[in-house]
MARMARFI-494407 format. One line per field, with one value per residue (C-alpha): residue number from 1; chain; x, y, z. Coordinates in pm, 1 decimal. Each point is the difference from the previous one (the first is absolute). Layout:
// residues N
seq <- c(NUM;...) .
mol <- c(A;...) .
u <- c(X;...) .
v <- c(Y;...) .
w <- c(Z;...) .
END
This chain:
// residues 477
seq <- c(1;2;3;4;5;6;7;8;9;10;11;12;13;14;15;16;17;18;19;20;21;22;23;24;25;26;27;28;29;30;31;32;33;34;35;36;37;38;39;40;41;42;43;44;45;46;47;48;49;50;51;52;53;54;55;56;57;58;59;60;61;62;63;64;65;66;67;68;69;70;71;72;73;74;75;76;77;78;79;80;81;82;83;84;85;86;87;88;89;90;91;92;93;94;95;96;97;98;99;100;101;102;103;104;105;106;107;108;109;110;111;112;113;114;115;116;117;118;119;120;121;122;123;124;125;126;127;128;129;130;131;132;133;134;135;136;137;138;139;140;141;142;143;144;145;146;147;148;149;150;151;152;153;154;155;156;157;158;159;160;161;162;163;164;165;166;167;168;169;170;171;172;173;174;175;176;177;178;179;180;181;182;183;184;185;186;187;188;189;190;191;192;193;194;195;196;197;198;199;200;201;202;203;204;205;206;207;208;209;210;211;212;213;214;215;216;217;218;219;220;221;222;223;224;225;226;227;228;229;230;231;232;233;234;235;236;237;238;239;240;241;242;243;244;245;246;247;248;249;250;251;252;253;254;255;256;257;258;259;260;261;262;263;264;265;266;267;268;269;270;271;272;273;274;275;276;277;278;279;280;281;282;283;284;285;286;287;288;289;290;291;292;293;294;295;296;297;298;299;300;301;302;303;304;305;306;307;308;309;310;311;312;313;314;315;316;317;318;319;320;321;322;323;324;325;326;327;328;329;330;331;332;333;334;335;336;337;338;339;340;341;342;343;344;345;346;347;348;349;350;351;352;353;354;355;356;357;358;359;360;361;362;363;364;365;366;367;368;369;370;371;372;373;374;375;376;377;378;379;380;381;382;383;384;385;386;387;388;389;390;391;392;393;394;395;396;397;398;399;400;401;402;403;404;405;406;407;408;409;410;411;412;413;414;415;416;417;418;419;420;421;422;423;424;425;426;427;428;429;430;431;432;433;434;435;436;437;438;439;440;441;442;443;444;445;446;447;448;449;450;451;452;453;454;455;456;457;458;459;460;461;462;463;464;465;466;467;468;469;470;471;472;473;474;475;476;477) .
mol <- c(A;A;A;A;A;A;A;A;A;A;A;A;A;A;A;A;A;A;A;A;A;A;A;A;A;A;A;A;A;A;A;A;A;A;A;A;A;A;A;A;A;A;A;A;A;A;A;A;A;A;A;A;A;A;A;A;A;A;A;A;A;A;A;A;A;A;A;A;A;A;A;A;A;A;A;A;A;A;A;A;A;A;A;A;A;A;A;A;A;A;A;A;A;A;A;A;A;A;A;A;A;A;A;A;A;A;A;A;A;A;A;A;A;A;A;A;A;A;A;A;A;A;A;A;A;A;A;A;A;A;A;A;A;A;A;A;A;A;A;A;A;A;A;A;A;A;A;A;A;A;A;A;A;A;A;A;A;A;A;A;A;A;A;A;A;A;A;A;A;A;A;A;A;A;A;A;A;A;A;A;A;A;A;A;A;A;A;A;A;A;A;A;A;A;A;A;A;A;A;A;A;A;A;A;A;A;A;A;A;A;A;A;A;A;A;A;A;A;A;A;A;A;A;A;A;A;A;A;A;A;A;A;A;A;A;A;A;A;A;A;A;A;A;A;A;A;A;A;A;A;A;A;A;A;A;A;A;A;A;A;A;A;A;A;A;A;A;A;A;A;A;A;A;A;A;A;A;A;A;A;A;A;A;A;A;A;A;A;A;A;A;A;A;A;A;A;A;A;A;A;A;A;A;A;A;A;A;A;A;A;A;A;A;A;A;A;A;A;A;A;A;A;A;A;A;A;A;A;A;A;A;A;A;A;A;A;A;A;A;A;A;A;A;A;A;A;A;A;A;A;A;A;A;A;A;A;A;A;A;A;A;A;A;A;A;A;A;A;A;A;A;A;A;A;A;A;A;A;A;A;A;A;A;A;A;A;A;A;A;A;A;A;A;A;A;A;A;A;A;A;A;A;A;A;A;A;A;A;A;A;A;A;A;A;A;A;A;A;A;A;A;A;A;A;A;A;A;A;A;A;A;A;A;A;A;A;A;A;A;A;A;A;A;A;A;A;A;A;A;A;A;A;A;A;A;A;A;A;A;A;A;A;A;A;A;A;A;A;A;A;A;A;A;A;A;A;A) .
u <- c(-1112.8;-125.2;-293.7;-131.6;-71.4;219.2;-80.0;-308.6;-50.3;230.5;-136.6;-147.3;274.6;260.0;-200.1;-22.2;365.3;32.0;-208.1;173.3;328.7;-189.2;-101.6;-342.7;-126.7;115.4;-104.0;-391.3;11.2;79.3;-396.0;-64.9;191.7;-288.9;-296.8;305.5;223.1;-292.7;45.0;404.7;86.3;-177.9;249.4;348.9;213.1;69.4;-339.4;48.1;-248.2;34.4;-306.3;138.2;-5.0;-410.6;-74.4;145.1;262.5;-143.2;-64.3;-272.3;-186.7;-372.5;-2.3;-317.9;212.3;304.3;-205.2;-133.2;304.0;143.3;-351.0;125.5;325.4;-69.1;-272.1;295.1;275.0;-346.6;-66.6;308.8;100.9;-303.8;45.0;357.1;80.0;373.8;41.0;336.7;-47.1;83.5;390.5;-56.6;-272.0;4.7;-274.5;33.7;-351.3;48.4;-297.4;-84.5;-148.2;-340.7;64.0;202.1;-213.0;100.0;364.8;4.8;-124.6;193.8;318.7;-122.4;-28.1;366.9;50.8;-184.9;193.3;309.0;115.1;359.8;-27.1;-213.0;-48.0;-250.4;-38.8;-233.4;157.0;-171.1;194.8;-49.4;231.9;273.3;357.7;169.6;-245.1;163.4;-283.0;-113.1;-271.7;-286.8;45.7;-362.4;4.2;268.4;92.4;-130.7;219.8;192.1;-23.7;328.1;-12.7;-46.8;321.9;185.0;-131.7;-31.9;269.0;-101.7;-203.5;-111.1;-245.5;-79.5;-253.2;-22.0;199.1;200.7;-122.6;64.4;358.7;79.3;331.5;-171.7;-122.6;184.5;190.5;-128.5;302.2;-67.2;-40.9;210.8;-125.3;-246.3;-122.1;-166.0;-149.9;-235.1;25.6;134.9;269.6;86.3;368.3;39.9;-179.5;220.4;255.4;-263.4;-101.6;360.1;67.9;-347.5;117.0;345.1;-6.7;-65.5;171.7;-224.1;-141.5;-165.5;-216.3;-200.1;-101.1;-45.4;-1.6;258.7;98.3;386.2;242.5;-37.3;225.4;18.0;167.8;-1.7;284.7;-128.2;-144.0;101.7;-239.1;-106.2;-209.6;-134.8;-194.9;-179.6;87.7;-24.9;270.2;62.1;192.6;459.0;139.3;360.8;35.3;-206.8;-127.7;-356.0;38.5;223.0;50.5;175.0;-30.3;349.9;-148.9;-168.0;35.6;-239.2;-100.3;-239.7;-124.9;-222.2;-136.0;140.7;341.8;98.9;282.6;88.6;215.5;155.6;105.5;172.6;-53.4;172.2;2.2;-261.4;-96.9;-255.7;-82.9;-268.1;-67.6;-233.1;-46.2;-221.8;-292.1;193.6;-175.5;329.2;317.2;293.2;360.7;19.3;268.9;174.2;-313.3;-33.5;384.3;-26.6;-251.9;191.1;292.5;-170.5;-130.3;307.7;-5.5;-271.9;66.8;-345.3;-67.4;-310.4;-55.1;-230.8;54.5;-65.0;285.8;189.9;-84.8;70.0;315.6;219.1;-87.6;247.7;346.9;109.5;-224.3;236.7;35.8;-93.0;263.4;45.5;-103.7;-306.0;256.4;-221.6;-238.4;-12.1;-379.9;-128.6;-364.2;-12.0;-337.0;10.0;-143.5;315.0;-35.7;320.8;-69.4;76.1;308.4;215.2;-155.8;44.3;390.1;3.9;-121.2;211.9;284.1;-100.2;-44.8;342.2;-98.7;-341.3;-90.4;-386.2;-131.2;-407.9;-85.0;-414.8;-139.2;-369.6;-45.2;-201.5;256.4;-3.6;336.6;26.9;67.1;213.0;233.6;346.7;270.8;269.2;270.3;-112.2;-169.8;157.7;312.8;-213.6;175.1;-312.0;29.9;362.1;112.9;380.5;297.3;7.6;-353.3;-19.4;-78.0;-99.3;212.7;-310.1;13.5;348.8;-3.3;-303.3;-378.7;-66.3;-396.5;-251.7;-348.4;-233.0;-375.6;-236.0;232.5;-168.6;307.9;15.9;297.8;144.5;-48.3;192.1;274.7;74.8;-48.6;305.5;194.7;-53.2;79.1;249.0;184.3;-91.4;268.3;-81.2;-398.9;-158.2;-366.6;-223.3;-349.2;-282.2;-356.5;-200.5;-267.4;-351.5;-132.5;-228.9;-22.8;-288.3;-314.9;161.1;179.8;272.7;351.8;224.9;145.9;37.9;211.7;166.3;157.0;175.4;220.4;110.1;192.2;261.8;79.5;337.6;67.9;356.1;25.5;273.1;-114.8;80.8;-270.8;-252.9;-377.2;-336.6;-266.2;-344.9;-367.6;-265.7;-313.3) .
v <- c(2611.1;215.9;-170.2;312.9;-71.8;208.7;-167.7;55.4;364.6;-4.0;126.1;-327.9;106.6;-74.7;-304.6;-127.1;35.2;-180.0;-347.0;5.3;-78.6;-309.8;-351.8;31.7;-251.7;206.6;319.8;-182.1;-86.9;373.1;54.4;-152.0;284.9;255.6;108.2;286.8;-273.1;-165.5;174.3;32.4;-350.1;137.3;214.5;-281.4;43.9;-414.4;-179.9;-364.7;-239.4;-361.3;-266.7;-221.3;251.9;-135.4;-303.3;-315.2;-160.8;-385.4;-165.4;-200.5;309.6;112.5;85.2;248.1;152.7;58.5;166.7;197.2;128.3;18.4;254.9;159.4;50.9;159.4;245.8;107.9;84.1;174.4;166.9;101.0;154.7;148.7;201.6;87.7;336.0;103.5;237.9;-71.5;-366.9;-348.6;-35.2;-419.6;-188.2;-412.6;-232.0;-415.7;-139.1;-388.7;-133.0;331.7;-166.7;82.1;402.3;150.5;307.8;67.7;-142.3;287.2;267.3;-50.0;16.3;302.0;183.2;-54.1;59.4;331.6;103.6;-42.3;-207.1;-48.5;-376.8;-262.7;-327.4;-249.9;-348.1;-221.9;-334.6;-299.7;-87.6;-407.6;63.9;-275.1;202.2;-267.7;-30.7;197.2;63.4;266.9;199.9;252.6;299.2;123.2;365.4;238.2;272.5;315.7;249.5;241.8;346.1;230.9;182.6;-325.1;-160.5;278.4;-60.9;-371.4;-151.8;-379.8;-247.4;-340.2;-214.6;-361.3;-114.4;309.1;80.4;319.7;300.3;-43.5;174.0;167.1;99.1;359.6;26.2;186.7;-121.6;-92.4;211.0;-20.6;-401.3;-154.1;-350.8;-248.9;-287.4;-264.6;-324.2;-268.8;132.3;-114.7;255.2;-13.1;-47.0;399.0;111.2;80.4;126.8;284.7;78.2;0.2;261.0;232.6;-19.0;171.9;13.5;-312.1;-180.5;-306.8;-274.9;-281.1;-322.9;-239.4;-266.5;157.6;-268.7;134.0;-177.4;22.0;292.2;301.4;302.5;195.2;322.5;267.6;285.6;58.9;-363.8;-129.6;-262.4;-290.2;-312.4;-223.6;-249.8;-308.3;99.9;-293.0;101.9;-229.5;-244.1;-16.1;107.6;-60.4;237.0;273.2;228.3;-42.3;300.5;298.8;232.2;318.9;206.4;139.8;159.1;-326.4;-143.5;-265.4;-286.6;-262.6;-283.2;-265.9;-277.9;-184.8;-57.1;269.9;178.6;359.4;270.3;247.7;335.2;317.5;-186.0;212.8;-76.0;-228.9;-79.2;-268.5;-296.7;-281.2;-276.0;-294.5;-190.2;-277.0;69.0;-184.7;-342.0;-199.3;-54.6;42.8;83.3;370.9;36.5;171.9;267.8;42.1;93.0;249.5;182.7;-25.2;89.0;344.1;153.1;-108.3;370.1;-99.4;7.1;-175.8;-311.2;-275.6;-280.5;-269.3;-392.3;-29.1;159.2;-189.7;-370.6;123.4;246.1;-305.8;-114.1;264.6;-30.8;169.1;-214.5;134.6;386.7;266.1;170.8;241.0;26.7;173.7;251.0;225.2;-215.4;48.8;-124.9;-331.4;-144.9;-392.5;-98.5;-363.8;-346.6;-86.5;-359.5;-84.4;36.9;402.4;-106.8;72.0;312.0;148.2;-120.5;247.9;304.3;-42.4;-13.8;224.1;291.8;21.4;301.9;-83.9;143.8;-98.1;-326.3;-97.1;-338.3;27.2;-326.1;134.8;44.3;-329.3;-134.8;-278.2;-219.0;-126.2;-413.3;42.6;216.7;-170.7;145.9;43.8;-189.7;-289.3;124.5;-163.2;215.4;308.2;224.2;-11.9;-390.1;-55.2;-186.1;-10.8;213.7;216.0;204.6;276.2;337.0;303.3;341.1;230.1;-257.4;37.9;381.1;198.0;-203.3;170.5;-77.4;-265.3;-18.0;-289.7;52.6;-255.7;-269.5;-330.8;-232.8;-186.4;-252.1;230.8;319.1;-95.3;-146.4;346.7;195.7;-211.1;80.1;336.2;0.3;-230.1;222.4;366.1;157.3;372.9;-82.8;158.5;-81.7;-261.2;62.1;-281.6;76.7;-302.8;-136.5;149.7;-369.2;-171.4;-362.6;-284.9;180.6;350.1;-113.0;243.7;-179.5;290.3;-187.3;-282.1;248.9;129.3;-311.1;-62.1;310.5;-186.6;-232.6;296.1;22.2;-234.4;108.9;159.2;396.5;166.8;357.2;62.4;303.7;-161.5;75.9;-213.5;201.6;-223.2;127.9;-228.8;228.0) .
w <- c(3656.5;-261.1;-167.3;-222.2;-405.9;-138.4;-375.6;24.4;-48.2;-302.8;-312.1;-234.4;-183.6;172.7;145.0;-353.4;-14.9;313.1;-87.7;-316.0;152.2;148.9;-119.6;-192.1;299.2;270.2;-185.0;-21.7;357.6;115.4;-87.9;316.9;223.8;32.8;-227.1;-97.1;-191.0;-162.7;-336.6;37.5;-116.4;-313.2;-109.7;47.4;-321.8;14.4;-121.2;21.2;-28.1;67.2;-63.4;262.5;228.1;-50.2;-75.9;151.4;-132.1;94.3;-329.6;186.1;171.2;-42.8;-414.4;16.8;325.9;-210.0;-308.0;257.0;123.5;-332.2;-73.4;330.6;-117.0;-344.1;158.8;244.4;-241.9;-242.7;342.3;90.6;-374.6;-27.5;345.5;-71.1;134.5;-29.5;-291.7;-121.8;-48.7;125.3;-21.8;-21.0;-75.2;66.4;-105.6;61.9;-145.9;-81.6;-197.5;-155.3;-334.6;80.0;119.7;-292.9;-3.9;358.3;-74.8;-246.2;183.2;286.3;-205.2;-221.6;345.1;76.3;-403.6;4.3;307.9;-160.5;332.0;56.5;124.8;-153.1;110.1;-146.4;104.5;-189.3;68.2;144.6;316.3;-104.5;-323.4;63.1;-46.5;-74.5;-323.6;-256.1;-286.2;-158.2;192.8;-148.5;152.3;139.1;-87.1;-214.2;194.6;-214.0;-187.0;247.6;-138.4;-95.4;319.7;263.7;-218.2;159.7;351.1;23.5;237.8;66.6;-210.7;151.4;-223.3;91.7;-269.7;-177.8;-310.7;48.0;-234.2;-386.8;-107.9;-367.9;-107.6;-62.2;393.3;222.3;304.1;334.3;136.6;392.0;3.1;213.0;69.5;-211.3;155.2;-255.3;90.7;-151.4;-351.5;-333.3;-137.6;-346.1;-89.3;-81.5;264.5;281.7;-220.3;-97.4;320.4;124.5;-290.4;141.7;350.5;9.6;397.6;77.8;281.5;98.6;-215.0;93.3;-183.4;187.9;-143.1;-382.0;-281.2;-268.4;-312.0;-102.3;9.8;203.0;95.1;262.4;-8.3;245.3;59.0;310.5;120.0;344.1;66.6;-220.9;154.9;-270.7;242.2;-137.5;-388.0;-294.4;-212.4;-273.4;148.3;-16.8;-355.5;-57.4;-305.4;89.3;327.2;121.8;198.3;-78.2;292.1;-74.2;334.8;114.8;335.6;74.9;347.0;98.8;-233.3;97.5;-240.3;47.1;-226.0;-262.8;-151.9;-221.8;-161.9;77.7;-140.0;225.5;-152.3;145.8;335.2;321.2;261.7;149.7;360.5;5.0;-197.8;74.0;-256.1;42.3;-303.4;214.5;-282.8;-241.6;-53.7;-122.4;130.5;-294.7;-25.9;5.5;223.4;-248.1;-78.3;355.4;62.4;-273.5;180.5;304.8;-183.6;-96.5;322.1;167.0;126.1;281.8;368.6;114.5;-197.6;80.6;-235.8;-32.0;48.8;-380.8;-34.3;250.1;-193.1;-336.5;7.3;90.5;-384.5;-89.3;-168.0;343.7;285.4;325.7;-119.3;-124.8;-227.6;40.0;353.0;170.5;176.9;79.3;151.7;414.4;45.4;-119.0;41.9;-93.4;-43.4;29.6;128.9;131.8;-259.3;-57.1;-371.6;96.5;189.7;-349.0;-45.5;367.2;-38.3;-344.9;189.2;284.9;-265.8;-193.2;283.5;178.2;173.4;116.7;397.7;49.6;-131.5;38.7;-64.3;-92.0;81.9;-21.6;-398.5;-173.9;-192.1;-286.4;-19.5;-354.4;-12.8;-316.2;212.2;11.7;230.5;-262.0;280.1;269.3;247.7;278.1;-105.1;55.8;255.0;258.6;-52.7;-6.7;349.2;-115.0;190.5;-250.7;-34.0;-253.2;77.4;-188.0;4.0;138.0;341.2;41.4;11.1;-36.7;77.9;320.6;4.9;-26.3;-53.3;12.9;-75.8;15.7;200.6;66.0;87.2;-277.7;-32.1;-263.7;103.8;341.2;-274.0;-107.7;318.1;133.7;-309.2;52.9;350.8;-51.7;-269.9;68.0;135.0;32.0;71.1;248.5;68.2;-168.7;-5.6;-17.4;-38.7;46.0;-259.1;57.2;-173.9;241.2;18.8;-60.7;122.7;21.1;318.6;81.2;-99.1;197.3;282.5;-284.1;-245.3;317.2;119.5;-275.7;47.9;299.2;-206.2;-91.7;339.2;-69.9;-299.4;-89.1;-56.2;-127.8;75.8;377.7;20.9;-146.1;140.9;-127.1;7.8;3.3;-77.9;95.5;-185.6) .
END
């Protein structure tokens, strides 16, 4: 076996080169290699700096331990600036500080390095890790990321700020022309602002919010966007006679939302792939059946479609409580995140309706979920199709022909989710494997409740299954 170092006698040139392509960790721990790599890691284009990489994360341990480390810390990343070697710059520079109130000098001169070297990834993280998402108020961002100059607009590809305003835009600035994705989290954003920096960023294809407090109407619009998450957002609750959110993107093809009910208006929309909406932030339960079949209604386009068990309470309140019309055609992939409470039971039977040519259907039984009391199945329940012991049980188009796969996550045997397993099994023609992962919840005590979960499955064994080739797939971890 040949055992010579061939990297080794590289130029640090091409070493430098080398590390970059590397994880800033695994770049650091090449130092340890021989007194030859000691200055190498020096020169990695990726600089990424993580507190926690530090300091405990234990709320409880040692406090004059963790301002220690937290000194530690701050000397390293002065340290390692201040010894930086490679001549043509870091390409990315990433920075996660929680608590940073009382080092904004440093704050700021660690960014103005990355600034200065007009980096083409920036990624600042001044969060506190013990912000509740599920809050939604306004946050002060800790620092403002300073002014990019003319020439770094032109060479800046990907923004992420958590706690730090993004850099002030004027109508008289010029584009940041090589931007591609903005990431934006615990911030307020004015009701203009995303339209302006949608209008400064002609290239770019991802945009993402995180838990950013916004008051009213926004648009986004973005000839070349592809990717738009708005996780955790306020909005300003449903609106019957006007948009909260106006999307004009026609290259868009993944849209994510989470937080409360609001109104949207699609423009130009092609032809979209994904959609995932989980309005279980909204605090009351309502009938917006109607508002939420609109929205439905206009990304009917989408292939992969997960929704929330908000959504599966309320939609029934529609004028239309079985279906969709007109149908989610396109739809092939559905995600149902749910409790299985038979408040949902409604709202499963208007997906299944409503997606005649679905193939792959996950049931998520691992999401919190709140089940409203007001909810009121708009029929009995005990006429549900799940429910319904008569000769004559109903059954839903995408069964008879095209459902081909199952997917249980978080299975714990409950009395209802084995109530629509056997429907399933019972009606699925054309499926061909069913696959249960069982609960990670532990019991009283943290005692392990597998073999518990697991024997429940056993019950299936009699049950009646109209696919012949049918295979159940179980995973126990």
């Amino acid at each position: 076996m040949d055992n010579q170092d061939r990297l080794s006698p590289l130029p640090d040139g091409v070493l430098f080169i080398i590390v970059s392509f590397l994880p800033f960790k695994e770049a650091v721990r090449t130092s340890v290699l021989s007194r030859r790599w000691r200055r190498i890691p020096v020169g990695t284009r990726n600089l990424e700096f993580e507190d926690r990489d530090f300091v405990p994360e234990a709320a409880d341990s040692d406090q004059e331990a963790r301002q220690n480390k937290r000194r530690a810390f701050l000397d390293f990343v002065a340290g390692w600036i201040g010894n930086y070697r490679d001549s043509e710059g870091p390409v990315k520079f990433g920075l996660a500080f929680s608590h940073p109130e009382d080092h904004r000098l440093e704050m700021e001169h660690f960014v103005g390095f990355a600034t200065d070297r007009r980096v083409k990834v920036i990624d600042l993280d001044f969060s506190d890790p013990e912000w509740d998402e599920d809050i939604i108020q306004p946050h002060q961002a800790f620092l403002e990321l300073p002014n990019i100059d003319d020439q770094h607009k032109r060479t800046l590809e990907s923004l992420r700020l958590f706690s730090c305003n993004p850099p002030r835009i004027s109508q008289a600035s010029p584009n940041f022309t090589a931007l591609k994705s903005v990431h934006l989290g615990w911030i307020g954003l004015p009701s203009a602002f995303i339209k302006n920096l949608m209008e400064k960023c002609p290239a770019l294809e991802t945009l993402s919010t995180k838990n950013c407090f916004h008051a009213g109407y926004f648009e986004v619009i973005g000839p070349r966007l592809k990717t738009l998450v708005l996780e955790k957002c306020s909005g300003a609750g449903p609106n019957m006679r006007m948009p909260n959110i106006l999307i004009n993107a026609p290259k868009l093809r993944v849209f994510k939302y989470s937080g409360v009910l609001t109104t949207f208006e699609f423009e130009r929309l092609g032809s979209m792939e994904e959609a995932d909406l989980d309005f279980g932030l909204h605090g009351e339960y309502g009938e917006y059946g109607d508002i939420l079949c609109a929205l439905l209604a206009e990304i009917a386009c989408v292939r992969t479609l997960t929704i929330c068990s908000y959504m599966l309470q309320v939609i029934p309140t529609g004028e239309e409580p079985l279906k969709l019309q007109p149908v989610l055609g396109c739809v092939n992939r559905l995600t149902l995140k749910t409790s299985m409470d038979r408040r949902e039971f409604y709202g499963i039977t208007f997906f299944l309706n409503s997606c005649p040519n679905l193939e792959v259907l996950t049931i998520d039984l691992t999401t919190s979920i709140r089940i409203f009391r007001e909810c009121d199945p708009p029929f009995g329940i005990e006429h549900h199709a799940f429910l319904y012991a008569g000769r004559y049980q109903p059954n839903y188009t995408c069964l008879r022909s095209k459902l081909k796969s199952v997917h249980v996550e978080g299975f714990k045997g409950e009395p209802n989710e084995l109530l629509v397993l056997r429907y399933l099994l019972k009606h699925g023609r054309v499926l061909d494997e069913v696959h249960i992962h069982l609960s990670k919840e532990r019991g009283p005590g943290g005692a392990s409740m597998e073999e518990t979960y697991f024997n429940k499955i056993r019950s299936l064994k009699n049950c009646k299954v109209a696919s012949k080739g049918l295979r159940i797939f179980l995973r126990r971890k």
